[in-house]
C-alpha positions as CSV (number, residue, x, y, z in Angstrom):
1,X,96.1,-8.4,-200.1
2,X,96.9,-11.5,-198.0
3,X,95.4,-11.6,-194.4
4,X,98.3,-11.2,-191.9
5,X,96.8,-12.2,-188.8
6,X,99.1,-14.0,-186.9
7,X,99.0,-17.5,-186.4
8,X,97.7,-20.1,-184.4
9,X,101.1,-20.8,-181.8
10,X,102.0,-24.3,-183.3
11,X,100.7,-26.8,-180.9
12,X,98.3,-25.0,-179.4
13,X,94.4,-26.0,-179.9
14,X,93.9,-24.0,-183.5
15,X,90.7,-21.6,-183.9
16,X,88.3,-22.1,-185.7
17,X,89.0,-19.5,-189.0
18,X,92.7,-21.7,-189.1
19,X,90.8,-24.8,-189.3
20,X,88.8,-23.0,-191.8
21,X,91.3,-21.8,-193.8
22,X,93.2,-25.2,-194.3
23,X,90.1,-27.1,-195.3
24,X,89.3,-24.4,-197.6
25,X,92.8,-25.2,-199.2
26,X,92.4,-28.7,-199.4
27,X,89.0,-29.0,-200.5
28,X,88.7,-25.6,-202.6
29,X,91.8,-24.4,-203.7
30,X,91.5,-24.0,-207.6
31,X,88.3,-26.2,-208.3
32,X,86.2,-22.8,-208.1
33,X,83.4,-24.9,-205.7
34,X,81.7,-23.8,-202.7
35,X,80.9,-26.1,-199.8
36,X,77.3,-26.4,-197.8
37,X,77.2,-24.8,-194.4
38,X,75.7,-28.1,-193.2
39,X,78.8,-30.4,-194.3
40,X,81.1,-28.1,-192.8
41,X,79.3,-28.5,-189.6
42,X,79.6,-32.0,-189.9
43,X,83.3,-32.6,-190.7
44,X,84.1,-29.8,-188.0
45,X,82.0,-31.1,-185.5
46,X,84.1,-34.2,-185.5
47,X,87.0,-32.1,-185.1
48,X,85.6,-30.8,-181.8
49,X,83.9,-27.7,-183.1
50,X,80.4,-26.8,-182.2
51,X,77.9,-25.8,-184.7
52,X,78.0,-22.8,-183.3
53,X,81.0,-21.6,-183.6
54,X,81.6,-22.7,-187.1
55,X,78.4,-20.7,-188.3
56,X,80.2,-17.3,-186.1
57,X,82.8,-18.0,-188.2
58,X,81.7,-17.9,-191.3
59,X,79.7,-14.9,-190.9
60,X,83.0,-13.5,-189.9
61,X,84.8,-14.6,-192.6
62,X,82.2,-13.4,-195.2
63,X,81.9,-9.9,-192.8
64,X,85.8,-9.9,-193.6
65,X,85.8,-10.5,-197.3
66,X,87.1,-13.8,-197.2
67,X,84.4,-16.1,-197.7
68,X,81.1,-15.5,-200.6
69,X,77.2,-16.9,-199.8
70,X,75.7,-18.7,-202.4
71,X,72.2,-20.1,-202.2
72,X,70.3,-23.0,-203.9
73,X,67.2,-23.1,-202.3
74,X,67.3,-23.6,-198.3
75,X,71.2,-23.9,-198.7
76,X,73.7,-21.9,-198.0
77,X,77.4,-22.5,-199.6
78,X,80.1,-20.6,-199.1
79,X,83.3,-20.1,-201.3
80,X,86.6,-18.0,-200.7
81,X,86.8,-15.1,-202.4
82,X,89.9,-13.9,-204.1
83,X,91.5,-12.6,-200.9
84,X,91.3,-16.0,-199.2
85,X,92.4,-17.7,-202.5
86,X,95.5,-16.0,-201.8
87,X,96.0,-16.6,-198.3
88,X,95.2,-20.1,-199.2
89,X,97.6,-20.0,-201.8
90,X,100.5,-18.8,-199.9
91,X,99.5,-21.4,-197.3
92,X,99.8,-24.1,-200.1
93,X,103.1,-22.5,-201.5
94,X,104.7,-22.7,-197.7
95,X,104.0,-26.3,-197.6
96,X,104.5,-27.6,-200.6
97,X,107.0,-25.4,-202.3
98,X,109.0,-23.3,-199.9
99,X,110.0,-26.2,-197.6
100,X,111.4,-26.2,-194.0
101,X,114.9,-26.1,-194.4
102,X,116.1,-23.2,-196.4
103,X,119.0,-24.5,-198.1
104,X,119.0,-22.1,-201.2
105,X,120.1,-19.0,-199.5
106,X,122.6,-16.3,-201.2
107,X,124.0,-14.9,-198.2
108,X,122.1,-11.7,-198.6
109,X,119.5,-10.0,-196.6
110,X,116.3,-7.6,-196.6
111,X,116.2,-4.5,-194.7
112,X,113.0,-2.7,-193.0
113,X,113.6,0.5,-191.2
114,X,110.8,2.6,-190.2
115,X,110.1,5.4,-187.3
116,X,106.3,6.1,-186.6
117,X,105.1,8.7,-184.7
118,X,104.2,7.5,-180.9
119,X,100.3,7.7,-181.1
120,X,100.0,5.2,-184.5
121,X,99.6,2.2,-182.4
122,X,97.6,0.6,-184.4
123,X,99.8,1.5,-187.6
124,X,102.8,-0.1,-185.7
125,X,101.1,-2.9,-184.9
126,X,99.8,-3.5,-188.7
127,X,103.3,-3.2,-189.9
128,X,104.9,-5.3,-187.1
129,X,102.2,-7.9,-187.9
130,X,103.3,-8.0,-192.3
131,X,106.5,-8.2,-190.9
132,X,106.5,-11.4,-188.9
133,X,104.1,-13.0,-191.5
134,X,106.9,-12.5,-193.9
135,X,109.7,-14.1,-192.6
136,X,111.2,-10.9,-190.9
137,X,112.7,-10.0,-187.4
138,X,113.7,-7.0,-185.6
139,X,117.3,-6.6,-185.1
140,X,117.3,-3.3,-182.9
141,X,114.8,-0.6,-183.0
142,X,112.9,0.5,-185.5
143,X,115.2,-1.9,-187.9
144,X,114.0,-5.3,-189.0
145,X,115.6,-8.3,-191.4
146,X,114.7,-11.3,-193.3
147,X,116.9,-13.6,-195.3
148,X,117.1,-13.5,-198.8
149,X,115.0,-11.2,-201.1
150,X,111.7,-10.3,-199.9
151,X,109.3,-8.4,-201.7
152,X,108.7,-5.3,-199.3
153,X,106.1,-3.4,-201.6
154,X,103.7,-6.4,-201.4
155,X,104.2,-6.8,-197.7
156,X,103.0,-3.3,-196.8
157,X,100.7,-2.6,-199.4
158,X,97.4,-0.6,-198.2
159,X,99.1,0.4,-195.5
160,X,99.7,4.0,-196.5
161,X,103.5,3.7,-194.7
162,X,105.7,4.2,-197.3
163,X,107.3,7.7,-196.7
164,X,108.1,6.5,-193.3
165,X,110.3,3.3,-194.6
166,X,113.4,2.7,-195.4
167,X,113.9,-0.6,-197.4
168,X,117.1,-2.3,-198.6
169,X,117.7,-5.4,-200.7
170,X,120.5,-7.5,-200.9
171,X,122.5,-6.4,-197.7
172,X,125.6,-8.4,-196.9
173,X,127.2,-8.5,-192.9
174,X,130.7,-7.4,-192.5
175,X,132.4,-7.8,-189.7
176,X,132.2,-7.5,-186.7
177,X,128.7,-8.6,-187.6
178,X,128.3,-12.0,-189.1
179,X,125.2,-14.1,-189.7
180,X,125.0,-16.6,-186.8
181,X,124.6,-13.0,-184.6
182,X,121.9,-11.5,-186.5
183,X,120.1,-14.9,-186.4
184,X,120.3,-14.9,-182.8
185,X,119.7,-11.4,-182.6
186,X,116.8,-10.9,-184.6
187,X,114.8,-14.4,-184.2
188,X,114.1,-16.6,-181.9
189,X,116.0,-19.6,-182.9
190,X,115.2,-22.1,-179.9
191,X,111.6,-21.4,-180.4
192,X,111.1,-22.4,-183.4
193,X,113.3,-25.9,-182.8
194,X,111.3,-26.3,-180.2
195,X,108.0,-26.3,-182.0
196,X,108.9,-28.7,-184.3
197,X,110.0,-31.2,-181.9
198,X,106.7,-30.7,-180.5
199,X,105.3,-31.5,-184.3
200,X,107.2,-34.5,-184.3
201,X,106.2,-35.5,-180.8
202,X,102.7,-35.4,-181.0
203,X,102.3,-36.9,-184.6
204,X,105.2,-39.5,-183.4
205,X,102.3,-42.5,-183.5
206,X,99.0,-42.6,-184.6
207,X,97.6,-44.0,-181.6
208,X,95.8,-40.5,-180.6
209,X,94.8,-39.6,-184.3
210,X,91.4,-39.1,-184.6
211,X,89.6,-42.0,-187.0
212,X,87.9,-39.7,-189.6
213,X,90.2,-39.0,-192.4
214,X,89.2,-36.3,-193.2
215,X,89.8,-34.5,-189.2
216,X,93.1,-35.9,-189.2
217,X,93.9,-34.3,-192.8
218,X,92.9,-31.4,-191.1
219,X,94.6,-31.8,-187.9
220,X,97.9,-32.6,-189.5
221,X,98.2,-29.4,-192.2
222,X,96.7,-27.1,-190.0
223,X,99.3,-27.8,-187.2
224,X,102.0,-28.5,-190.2
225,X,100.9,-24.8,-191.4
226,X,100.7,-23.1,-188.2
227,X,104.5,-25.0,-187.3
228,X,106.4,-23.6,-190.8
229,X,104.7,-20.3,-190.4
230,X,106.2,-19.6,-187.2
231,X,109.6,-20.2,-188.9
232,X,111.1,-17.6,-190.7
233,X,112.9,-19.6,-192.8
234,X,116.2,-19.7,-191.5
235,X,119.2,-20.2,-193.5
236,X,120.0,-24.0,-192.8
237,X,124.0,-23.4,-192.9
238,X,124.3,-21.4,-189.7
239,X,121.5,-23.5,-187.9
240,X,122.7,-26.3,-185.5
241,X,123.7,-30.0,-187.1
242,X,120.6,-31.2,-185.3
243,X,117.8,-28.7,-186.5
244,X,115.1,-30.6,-186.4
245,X,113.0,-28.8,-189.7
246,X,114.0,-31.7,-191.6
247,X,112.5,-34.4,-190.0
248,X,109.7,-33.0,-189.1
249,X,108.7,-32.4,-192.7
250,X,109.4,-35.7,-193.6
251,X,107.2,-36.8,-190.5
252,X,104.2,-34.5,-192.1
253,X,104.8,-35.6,-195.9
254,X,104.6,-39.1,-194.7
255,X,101.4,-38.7,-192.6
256,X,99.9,-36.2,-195.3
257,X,100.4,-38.8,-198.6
258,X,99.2,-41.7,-195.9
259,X,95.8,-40.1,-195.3
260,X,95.6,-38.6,-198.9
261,X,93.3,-41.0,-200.6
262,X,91.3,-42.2,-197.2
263,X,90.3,-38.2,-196.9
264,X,89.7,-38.3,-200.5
265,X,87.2,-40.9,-200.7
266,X,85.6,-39.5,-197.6
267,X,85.3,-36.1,-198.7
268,X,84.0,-37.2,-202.1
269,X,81.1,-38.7,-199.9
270,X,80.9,-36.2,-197.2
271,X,80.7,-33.2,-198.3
272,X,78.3,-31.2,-200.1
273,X,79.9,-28.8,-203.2
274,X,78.5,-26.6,-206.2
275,X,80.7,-25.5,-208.6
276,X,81.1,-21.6,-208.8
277,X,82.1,-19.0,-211.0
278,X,85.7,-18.5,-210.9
279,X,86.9,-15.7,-208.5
């Protein structure tokens, strides 16, 4: 099951475990290796992290079941473990597959009711939490929506909710409900504009970029993630002329294949790896 915490807001300085998680996926995804403790220190203490808090995070990460130890000798390497392969996945698909303007929508939506009793907090929060990380928003009470096809059953599963749901695919507005309303309605449209203007604006020159290549890979995908996560993925047809989605992942693709090979040679030297079994 993927992890669903929610993440970093986009802009803001990331944590540690987001940092983590995009390295892991740049450096990790599908070469079945594990990197050294001591090289992650290194690259992260250029990003600003202390030592310190990048060991606390990887004990937490391994206390979580998203990181593995492996030892050779005084080392200690650390690999993700299938359930961080798949948030790193899905962090990989949302960049490079899904894309930021969502173009492709069939005019249909997803539907999450639900109506839990008052003292499962924590059961509410769980399920509100899936729900955002998917692409969903709450319409009125107890009654949530995402564009497009979503697959529900994945979203909640482990959660032990499903007599308590109501889920329907492939919903179409009628009047006098159209899709501009629920868009308005159920998301926060101006938010998420606003965050990628904010993308845009900080990585408008390079003249704050840090010099390591490799901290300002990181820099630039973990903001990039954090940025198209907050978006729900909006049909593009009822957003304004001017969304900005568009040009801010032209603005990231350009940076991203700039530093590419610079972060490549530099991790090749930097860091530390063993090759692992496969998870």
């Amino acid at each position: 099951m993927t992890s669903f915490d929610p993440p970093d807001q986009a802009g803001s300085a990331p944590r540690p475990q987001s940092l983590m998680l995009s390295f892991l996926g740049i450096h990790a995804l599908g070469r079945d290796v594990a990197l050294s403790a001591s090289s992650l220190i290194d690259v992260f203490g250029q990003a600003g992290i202390t030592e310190d808090a990048v060991r606390s995070t990887l004990t937490r990460m391994v206390k979580r079941g998203l990181l593995e130890r492996h030892r050779r000798g005084r080392k200690t390497y650390f690999a993700p473990t299938p359930r961080a392969t798949r948030v790193l996945q899905d962090g990989h698909d949302r960049i490079w597959c899904t894309g930021a303007v969502n173009r492709t929508w069939d005019g249909t939506w997803t539907l999450v009711g639900f109506s839990l009793p008052e003292a499962w907090r924590r059961e509410r929060h769980d399920l509100r939490s899936r729900l955002v990380w998917s692409g969903f928003g709450p319409l009125q009470n107890g009654l949530w929506v995402a564009p497009g096809a979503v697959d529900v059953p994945e979203i909640v599963a482990g959660l032990d909710l499903d007599p308590y749901l109501r889920v329907f695919q492939g919903a179409t507005a009628v009047a006098p409900t159209d899709a501009r309303t629920i868009l308005h309605t159920a998301f926060d449209v101006e938010s998420v504009a606003k965050g990628y203007e904010a993308f845009l604006a900080r990585w408008s020159t390079d003249a704050d970029a840090p010099a390591d290549a490799l901290v300002r890979q990181l820099l630039l995908h973990t903001d990039w993630l954090d940025q198209v996560r907050q978006d729900p993925h909006l049909p593009a047809e009822h957003l304004p002329e001017d969304w900005p989605a568009a040009r801010a992942e032209e603005r990231f693709h350009e940076l991203a294949r700039r530093c590419e090979e610079p972060a490549r040679q530099a991790a090749a030297s930097t860091l530390d790896v063993i090759r692992v079994a496969a998870p």
